[in-house]
C-alpha positions in Angstrom: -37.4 -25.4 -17.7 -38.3 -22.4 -19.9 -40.5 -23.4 -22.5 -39.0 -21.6 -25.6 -41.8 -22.1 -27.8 -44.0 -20.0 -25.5 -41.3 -17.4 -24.9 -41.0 -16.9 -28.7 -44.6 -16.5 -29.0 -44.9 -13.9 -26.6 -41.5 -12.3 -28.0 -43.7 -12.2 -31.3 -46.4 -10.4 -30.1 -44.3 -7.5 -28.6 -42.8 -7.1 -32.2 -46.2 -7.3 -33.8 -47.3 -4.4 -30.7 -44.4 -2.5 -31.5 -44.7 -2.9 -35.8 -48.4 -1.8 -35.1 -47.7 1.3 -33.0 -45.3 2.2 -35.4 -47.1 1.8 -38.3 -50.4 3.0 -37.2 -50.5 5.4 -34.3 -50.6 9.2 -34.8 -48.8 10.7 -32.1 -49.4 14.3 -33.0 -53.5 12.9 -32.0 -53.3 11.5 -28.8 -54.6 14.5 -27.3 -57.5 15.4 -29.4 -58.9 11.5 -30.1 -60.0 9.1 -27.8 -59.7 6.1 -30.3 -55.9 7.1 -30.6 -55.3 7.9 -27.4 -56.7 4.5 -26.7 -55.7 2.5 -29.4 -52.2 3.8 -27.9 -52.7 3.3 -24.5 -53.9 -0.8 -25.1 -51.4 -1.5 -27.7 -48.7 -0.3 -24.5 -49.9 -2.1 -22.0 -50.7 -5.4 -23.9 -47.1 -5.3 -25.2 -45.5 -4.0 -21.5 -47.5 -7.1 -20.0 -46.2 -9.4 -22.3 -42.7 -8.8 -21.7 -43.8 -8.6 -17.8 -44.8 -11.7 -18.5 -41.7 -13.1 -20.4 -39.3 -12.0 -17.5 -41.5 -13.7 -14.9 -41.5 -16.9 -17.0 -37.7 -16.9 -16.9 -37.0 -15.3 -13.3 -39.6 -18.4 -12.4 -38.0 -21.2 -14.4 -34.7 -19.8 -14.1 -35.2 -19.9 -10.1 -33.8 -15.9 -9.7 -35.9 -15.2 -6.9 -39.2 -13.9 -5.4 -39.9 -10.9 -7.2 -41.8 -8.5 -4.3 -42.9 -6.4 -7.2 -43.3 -6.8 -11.1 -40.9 -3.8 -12.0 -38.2 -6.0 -9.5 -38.6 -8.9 -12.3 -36.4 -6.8 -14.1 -33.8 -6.4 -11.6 -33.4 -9.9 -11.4 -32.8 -10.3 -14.5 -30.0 -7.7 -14.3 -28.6 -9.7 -11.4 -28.6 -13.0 -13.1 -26.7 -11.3 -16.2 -29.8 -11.7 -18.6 -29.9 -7.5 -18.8 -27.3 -4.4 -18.2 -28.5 -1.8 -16.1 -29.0 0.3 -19.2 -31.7 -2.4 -20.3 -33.5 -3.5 -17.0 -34.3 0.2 -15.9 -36.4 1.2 -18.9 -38.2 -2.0 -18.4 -38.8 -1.4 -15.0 -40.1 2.0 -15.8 -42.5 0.3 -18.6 -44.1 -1.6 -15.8 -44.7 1.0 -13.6 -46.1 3.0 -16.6 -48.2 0.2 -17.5 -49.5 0.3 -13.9 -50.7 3.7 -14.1 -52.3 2.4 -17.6 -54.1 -0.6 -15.8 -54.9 0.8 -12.7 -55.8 4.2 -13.6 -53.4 5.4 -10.3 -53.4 9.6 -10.9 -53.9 11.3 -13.4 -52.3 10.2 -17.2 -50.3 12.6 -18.6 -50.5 12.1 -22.5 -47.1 13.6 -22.3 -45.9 10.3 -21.0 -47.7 8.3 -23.3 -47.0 10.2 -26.3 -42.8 10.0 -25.0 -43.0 6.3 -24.3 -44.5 5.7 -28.1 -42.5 8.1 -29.6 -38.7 7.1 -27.8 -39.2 4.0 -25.9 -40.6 1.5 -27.8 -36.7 -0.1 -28.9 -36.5 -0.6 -25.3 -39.4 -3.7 -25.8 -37.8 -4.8 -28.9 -34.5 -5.1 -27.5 -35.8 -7.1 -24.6 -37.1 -9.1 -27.3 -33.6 -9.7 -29.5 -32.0 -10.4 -26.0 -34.2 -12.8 -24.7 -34.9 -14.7 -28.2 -30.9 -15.0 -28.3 -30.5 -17.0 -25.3 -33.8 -19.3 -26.3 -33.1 -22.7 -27.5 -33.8 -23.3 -30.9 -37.4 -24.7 -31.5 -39.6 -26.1 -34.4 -41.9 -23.4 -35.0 -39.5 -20.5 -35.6 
């Protein structure tokens, strides 16, 4: 069974990730300072992981499949109706983002980062409305 207390807790954090970004990060700087091009770069990947982590809580407890990859977490959510298309790919292209983040694989282009902050970042909050609207309710929200 999902537990929807630690779904919603997790759901918080990619809000707070996302509120923080927006509020503090200074796109126009990524390129010229380290501390915002990191700051950037963690806030990203700890909120891309926690929603990575979210779908493979439900695709687990949900009993959607064996996922052969994380970005395929997605995908099986798409197939068991919990995303569109239109909602699943982004995600999927968070994770692989967040790979390159992680495991350094290439080069980064702060082109990429700076795109993801500045037009992506709904993507993760929607993710968040849709899964918190299918969670039972629970005493701590």
């Amino acid at each position: 069974m999902t537990d929807p207390e630690l779904l919603a807790k997790k759901l918080a954090f990619i809000e707070t990730c996302v509120a923080e970004l927006r509020r503090l990060a200074r796109p126009e700087m990524i390129d010229t300072d380290i501390r915002e091009e990191r700051f950037v770069e963690h806030t990203l990947q700890i909120a891309i992981q926690a929603a990575q982590d979210v779908a493979s809580h439900i695709v687990s407890d949900e009993k959607l499949g064996e996922p052969r990859t994380n970005r395929e977490l997605f995908d099986l959510l798409l197939r068991a109706g919990w995303l569109t298309e239109s909602e699943a790919a982004p995600l999927g292209n968070m994770v692989g983002f967040r790979n390159i983040l992680v495991h350094g694989y290439g080069d980064l282009d702060l082109s990429v980062v700076q795109d993801v902050l500045e037009n992506h970042l709904d993507d993760l909050l929607r993710f968040a409305v849709i899964v918190r609207a299918r969670l039972p309710e629970t005493d701590g929200r």
